[in-house]
VOBA-1610 file (N, C-alpha, C; in pm, whole numbers, padded with zeros to 5 digits, always signed):
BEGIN
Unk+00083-00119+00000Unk+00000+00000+00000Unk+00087+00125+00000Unk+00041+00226-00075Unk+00143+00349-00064Unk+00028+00453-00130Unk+00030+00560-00032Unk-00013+00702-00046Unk+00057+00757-00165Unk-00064+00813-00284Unk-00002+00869-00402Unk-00089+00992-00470Unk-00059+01076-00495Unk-00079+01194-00567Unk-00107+01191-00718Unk-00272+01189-00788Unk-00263+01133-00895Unk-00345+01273-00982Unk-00314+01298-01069Unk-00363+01377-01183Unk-00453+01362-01249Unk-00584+01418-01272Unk-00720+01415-01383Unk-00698+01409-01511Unk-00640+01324-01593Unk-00653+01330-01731Unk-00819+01381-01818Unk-00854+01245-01749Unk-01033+01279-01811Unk-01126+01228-01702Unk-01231+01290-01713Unk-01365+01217-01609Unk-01485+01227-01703Unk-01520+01149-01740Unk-01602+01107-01868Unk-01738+01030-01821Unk-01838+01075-01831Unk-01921+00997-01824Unk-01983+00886-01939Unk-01970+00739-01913Unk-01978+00616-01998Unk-02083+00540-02036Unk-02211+00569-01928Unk-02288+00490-01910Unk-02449+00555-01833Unk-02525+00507-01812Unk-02606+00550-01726Unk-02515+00581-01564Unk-02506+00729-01492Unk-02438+00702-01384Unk-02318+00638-01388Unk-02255+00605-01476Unk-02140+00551-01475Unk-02020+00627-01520Unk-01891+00668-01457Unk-01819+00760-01497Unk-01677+00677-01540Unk-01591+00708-01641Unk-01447+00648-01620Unk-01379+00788-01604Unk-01270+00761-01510Unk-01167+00829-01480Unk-01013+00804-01496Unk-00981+00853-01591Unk-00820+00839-01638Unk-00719+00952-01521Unk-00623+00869-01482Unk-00510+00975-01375Unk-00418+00896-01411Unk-00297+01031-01370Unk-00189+01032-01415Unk-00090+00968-01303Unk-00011+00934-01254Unk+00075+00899-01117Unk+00109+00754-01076Unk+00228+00714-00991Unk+00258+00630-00981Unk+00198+00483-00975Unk+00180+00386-01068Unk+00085+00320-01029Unk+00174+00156-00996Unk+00293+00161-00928Unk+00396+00051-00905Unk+00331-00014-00803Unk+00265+00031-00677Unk+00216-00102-00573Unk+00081-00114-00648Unk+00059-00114-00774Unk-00064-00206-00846Unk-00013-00306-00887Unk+00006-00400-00902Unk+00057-00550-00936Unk-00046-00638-00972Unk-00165-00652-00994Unk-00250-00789-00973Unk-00339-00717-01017Unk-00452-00818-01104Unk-00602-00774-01132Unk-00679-00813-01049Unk-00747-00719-01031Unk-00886-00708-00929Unk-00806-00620-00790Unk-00706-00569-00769Unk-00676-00521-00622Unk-00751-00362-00640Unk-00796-00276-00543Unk-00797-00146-00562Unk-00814-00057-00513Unk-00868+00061-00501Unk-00766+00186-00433Unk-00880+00240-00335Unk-00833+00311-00278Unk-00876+00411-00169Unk-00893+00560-00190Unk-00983+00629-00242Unk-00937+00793-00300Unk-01040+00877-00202Unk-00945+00953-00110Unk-00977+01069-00030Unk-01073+01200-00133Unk-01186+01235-00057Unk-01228+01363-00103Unk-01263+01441+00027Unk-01246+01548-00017Unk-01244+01743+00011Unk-01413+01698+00086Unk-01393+01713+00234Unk-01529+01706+00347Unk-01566+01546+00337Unk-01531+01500+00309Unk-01561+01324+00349Unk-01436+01308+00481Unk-01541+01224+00553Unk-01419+01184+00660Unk-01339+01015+00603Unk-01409+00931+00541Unk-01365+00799+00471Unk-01367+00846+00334Unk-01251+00720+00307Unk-01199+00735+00171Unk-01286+00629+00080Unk-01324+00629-00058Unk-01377+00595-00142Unk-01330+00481-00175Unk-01388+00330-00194Unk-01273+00223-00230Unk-01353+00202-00396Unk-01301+00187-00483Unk-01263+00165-00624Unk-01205+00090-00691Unk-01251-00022-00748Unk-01181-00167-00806Unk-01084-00084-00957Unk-00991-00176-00943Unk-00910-00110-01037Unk-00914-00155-01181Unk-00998-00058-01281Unk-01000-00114-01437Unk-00891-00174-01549Unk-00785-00093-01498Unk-00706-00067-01565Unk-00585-00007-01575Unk-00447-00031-01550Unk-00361+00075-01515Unk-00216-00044-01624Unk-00121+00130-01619Unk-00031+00060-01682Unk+00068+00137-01616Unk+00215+00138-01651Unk+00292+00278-01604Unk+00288+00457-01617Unk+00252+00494-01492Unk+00178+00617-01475Unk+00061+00638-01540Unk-00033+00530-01545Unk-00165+00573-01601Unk-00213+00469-01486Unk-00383+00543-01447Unk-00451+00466-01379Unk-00608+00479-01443Unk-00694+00341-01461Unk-00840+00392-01516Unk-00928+00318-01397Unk-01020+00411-01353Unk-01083+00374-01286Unk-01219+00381-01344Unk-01354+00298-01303Unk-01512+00312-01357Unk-01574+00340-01246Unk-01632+00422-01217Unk-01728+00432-01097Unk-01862+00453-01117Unk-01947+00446-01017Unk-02103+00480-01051Unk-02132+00581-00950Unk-02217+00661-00991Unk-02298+00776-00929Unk-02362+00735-00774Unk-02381+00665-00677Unk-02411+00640-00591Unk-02472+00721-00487Unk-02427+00827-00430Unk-02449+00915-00297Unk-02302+01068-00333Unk-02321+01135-00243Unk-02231+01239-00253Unk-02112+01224-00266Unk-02040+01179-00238Unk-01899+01157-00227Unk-01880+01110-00392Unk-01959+01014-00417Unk-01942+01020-00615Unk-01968+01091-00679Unk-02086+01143-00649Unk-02125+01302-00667Unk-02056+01396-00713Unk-01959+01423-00583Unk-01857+01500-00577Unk-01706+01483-00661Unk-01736+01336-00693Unk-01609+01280-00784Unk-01626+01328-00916Unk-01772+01306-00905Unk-01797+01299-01055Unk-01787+01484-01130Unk-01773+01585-01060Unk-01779+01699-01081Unk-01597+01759-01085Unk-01543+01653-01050Unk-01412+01653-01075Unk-01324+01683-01236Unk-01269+01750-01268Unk-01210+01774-01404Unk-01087+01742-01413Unk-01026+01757-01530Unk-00889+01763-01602Unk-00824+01823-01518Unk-00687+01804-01465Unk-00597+01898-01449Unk-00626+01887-01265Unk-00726+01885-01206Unk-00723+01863-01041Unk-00674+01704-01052Unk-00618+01700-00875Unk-00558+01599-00828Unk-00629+01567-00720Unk-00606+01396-00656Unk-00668+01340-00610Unk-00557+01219-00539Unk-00589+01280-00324Unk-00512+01200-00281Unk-00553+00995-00306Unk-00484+00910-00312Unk-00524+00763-00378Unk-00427+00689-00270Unk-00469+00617-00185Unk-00422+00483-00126Unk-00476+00369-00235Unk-00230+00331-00300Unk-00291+00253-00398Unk-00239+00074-00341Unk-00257-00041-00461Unk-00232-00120-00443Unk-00306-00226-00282Unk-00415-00128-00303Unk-00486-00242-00208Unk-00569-00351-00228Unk-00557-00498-00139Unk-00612-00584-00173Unk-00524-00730-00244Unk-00620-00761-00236Unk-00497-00934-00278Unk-00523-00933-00419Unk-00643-00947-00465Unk-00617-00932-00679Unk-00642-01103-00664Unk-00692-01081-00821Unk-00677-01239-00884Unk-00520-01335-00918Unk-00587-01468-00918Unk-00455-01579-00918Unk-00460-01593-01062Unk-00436-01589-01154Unk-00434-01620-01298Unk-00354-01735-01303Unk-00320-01780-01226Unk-00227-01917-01262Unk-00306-02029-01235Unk-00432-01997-01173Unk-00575-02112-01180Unk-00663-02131-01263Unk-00612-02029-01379Unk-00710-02013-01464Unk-00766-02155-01529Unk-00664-02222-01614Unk-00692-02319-01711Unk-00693-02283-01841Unk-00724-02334-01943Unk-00665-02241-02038Unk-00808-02187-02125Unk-00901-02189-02052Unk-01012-02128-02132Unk-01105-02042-01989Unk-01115-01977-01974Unk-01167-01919-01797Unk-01266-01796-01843Unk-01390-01792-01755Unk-01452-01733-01787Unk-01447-01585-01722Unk-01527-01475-01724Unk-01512-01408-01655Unk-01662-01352-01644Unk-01689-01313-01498Unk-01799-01282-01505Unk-01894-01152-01401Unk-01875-01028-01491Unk-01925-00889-01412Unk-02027-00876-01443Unk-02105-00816-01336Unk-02228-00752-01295Unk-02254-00591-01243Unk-02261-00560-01357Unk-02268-00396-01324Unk-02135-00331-01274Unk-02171-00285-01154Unk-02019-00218-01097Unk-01918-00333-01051Unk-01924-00480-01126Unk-01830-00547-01059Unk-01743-00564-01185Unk-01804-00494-01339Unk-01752-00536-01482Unk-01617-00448-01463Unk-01558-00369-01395Unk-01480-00318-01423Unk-01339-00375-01438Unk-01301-00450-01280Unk-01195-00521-01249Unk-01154-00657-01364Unk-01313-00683-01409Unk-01236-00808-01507Unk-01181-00739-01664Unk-01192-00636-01671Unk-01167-00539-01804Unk-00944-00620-01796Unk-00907-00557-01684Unk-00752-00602-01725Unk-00714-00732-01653Unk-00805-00788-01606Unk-00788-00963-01544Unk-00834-01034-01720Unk-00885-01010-01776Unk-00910-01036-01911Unk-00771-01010-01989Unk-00762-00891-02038Unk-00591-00870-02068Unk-00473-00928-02066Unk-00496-00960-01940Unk-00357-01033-01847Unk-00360-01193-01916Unk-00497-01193-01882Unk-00537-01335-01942Unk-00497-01384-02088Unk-00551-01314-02149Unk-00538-01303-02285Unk-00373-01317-02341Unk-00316-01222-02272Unk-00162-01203-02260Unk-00075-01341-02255Unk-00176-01409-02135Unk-00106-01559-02082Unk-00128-01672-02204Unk-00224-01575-02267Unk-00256-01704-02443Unk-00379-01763-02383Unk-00450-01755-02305Unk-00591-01820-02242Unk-00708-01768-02358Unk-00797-01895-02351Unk-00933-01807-02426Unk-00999-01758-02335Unk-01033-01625-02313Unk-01122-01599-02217Unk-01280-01573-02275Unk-01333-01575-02200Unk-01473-01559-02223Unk-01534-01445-02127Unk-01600-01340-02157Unk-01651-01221-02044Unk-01816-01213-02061Unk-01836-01239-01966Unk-02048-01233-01944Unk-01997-01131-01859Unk-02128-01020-01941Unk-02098-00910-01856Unk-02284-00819-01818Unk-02297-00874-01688Unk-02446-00844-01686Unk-02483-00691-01663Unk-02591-00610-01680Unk-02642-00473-01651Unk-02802-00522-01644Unk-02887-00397-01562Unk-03010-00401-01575Unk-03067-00390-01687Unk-03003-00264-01777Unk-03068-00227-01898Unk-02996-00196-02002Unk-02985-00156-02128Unk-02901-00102-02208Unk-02845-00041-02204Unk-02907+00079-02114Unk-02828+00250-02052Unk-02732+00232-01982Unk-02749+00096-01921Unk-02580+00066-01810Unk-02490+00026-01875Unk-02483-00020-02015Unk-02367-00101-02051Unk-02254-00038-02082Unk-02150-00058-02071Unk-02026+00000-02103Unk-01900-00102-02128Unk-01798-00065-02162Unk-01697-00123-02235Unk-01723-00246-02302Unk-01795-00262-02360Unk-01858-00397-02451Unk-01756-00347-02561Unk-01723-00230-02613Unk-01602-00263-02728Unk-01487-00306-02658Unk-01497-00251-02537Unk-01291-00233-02513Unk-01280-00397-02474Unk-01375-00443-02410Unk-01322-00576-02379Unk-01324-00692-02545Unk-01435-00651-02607Unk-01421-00728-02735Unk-01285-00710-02817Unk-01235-00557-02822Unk-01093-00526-02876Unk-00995-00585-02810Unk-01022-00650-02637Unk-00891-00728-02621Unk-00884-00800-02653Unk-00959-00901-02727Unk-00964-01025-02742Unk-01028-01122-02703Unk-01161-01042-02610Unk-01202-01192-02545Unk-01370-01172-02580Unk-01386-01291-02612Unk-01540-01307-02643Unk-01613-01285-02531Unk-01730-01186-02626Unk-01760-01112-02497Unk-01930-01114-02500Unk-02045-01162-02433Unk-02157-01165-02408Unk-02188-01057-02308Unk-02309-00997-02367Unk-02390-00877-02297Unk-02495-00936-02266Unk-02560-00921-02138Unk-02665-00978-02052Unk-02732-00898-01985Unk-02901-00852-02014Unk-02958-00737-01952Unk-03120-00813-01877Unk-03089-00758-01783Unk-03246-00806-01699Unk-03374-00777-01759Unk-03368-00675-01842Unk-03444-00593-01909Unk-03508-00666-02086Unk-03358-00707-02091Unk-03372-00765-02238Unk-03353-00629-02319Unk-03316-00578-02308Unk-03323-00404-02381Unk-03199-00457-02454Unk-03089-00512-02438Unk-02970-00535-02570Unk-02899-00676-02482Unk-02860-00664-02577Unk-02812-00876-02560Unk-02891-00945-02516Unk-02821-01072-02397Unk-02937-01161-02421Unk-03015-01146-02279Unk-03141-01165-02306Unk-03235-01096-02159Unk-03195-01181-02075Unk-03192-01198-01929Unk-03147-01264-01801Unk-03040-01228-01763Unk-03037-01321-01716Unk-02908-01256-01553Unk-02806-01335-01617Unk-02627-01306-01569Unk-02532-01399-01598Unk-02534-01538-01586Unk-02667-01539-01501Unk-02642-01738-01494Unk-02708-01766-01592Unk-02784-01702-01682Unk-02895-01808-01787Unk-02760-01760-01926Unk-02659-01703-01873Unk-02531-01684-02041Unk-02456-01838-01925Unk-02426-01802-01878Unk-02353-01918-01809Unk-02314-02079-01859Unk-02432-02159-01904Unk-02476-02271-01956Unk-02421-02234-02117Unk-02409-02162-02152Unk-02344-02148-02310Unk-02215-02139-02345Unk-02121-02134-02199Unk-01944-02120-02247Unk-01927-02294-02155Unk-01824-02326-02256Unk-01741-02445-02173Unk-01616-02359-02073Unk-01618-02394-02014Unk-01522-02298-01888Unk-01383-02384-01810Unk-01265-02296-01779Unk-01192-02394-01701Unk-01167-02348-01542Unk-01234-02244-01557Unk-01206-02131-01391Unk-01304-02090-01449Unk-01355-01995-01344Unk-01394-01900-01325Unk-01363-01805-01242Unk-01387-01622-01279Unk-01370-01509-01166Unk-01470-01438-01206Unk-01536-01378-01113Unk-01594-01317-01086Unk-01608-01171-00989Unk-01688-01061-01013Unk-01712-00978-00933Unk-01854-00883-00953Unk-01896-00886-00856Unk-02053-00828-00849Unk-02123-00824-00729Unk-02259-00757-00707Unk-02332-00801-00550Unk-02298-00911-00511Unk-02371-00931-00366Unk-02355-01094-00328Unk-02504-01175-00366Unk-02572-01133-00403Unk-02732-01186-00452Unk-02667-01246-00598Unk-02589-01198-00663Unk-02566-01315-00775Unk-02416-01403-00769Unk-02371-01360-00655Unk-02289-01440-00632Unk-02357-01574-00557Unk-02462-01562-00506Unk-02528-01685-00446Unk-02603-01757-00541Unk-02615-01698-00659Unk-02733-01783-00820Unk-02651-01838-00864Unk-02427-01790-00880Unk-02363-01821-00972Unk-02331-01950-00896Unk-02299-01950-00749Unk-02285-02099-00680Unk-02299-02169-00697Unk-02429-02200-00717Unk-02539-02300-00737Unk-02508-02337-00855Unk-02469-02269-00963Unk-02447-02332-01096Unk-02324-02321-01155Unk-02236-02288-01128Unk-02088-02296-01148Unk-02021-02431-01138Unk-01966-02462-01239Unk-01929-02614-01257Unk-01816-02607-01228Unk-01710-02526-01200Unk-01553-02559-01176Unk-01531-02450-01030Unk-01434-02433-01024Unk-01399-02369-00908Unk-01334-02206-00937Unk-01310-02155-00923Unk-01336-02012-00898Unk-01266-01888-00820Unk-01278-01765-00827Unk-01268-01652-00728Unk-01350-01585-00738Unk-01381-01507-00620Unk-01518-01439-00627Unk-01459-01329-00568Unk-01465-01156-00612Unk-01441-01015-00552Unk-01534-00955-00511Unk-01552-00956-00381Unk-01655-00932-00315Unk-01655-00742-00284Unk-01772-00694-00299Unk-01785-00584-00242Unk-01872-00557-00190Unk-01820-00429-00053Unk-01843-00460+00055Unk-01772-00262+00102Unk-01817-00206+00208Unk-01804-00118+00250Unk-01735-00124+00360Unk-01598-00018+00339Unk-01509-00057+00406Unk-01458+00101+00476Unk-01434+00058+00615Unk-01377+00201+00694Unk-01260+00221+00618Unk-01154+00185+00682Unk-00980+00202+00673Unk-00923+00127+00466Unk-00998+00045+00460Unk-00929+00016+00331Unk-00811-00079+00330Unk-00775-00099+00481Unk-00618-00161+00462Unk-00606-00277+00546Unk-00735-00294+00648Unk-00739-00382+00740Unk-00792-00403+00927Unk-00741-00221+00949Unk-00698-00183+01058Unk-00856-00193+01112Unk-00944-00158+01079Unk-01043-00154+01165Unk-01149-00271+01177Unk-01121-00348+01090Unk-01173-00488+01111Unk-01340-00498+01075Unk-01375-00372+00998Unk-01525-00343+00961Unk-01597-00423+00893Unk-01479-00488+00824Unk-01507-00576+00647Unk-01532-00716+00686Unk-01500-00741+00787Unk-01454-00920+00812Unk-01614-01013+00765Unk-01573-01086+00731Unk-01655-01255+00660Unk-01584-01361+00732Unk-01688-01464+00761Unk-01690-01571+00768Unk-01634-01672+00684Unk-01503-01735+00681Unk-01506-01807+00554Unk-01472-01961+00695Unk-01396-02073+00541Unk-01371-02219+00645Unk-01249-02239+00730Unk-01180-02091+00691Unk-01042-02073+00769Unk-01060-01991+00854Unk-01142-01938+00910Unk-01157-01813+00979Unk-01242-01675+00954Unk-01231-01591+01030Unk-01242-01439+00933Unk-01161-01402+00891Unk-01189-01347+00747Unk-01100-01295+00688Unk-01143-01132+00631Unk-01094-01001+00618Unk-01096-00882+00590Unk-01130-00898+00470Unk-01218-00820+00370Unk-01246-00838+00238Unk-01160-00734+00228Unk-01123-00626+00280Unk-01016-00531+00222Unk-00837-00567+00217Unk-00873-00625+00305Unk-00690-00736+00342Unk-00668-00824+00284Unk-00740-00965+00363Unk-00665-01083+00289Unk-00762-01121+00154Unk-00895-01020+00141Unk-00956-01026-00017Unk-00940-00899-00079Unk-00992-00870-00130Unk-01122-00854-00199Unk-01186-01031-00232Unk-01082-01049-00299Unk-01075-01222-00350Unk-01080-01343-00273Unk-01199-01397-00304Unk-01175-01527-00209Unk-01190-01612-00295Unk-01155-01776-00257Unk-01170-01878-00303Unk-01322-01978-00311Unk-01348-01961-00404Unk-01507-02028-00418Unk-01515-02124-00307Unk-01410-02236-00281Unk-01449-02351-00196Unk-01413-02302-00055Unk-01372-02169+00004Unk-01372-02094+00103Unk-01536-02047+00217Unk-01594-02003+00098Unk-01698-01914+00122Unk-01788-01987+00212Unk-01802-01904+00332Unk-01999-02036+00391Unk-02038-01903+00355Unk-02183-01940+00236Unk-02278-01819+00258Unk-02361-01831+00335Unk-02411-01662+00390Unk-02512-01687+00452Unk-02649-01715+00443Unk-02710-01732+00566Unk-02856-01801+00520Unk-02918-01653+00499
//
């Protein structure tokens, strides 16, 4: 983890409520897909946690959604202002479990993190596959950028308004898979359980004080103990998890 000073390239709105944000600044304790950041704002007493889309050297992309004030307030943010960022938080995905065909699978604000866990993937020579669910048409976003990396990519709307109507589990039954990862609510992380044929990671989100561990706000139940979804996850291991009743 390391406190960093990052620059507004662009703050773009993408989607229904959905914003991407390009910054400029150190992005070296990012290492892993799915880990992500902490960003302080001007009259908030807690910092903002933000799965990480995308980053390379001195570039960082983040996706956020409109939620309550503090995004609000992000979202009114421009070019050229800066923004304190606790980066490199979180454990990130194992890509070395993948197998060589792995699916990936976001749900709204969870599509972001698999945008460069896809990449990486792709990189490793894997076929990936991305189900990427929204309520309606107005939510969808990066359906090109992930098709331009390379990975076959299914759009899934509750609505039926564009791609195929239902939730990620009724695309599910149509890819042969060798892993799976995932990130989204926990209401479809409990539908994908049930029907997930191989084993898995799941990035859980979850509202977090400190971001780093210290206050112990985040903790879950898993078969080893509690564990911090901001510490020793975001990421857990499918055969980890007791859900609850």
């Amino acid at each position: 983890m390391k406190q960093e000073i990052f620059t507004i390239q662009s703050n773009k709105k993408i989607a229904k409520d959905v914003y991407e944000l390009i910054l400029a600044g150190n992005t070296d304790e990012i290492t892993t897909p799915g880990q992500f950041v902490n960003i302080a704002l001007d009259g908030f007493f807690l910092r903002r946690p933000i799965s990480v889309c995308d980053y390379e050297s001195g570039k960082l992309t983040l996706i956020y959604k409109v939620v309550g004030r503090g995004t609000e307030k992000l979202a009114l943010m421009s070019e050229g202002e800066t923004l304190d960022i606790l980066t490199g938080l979180g454990n990130g995905y194992n890509t070395a479990k993948s197998g060589e065909s792995p699916v990936l699978i976001g749900g709204g604000v969870g599509v972001p993190p698999m945008f460069n866990l896809a990449k990486k993937l792709i990189a490793e020579g894997k076929k990936v596959t991305a189900i990427l669910g929204f309520n309606t048409k107005d939510e969808v976003f990066y359906e090109d950028e992930f098709r331009a990396s390379g990975a076959e990519t299914i759009i899934v709307t509750a609505d039926g308004s564009y791609g195929k109507k239902g939730f990620v589990t009724d695309a599910l039954p149509e890819v042969d898979y060798s892993f799976f990862y995932t990130c989204g609510p926990e209401p479809m992380f409990r539908a994908l359980s049930k029907v997930v044929k191989t084993e898995g990671q799941y990035s859980f989100e979850e509202r977090m004080g400190c971001g780093f561990g210290a206050c112990m706000g985040c903790s879950c139940k898993t078969l080893t103990g509690n564990k911090r979804i901001c510490k020793e996850g975001p990421v857990m291991e499918s055969g980890e998890i007791i859900w609850k009743d």
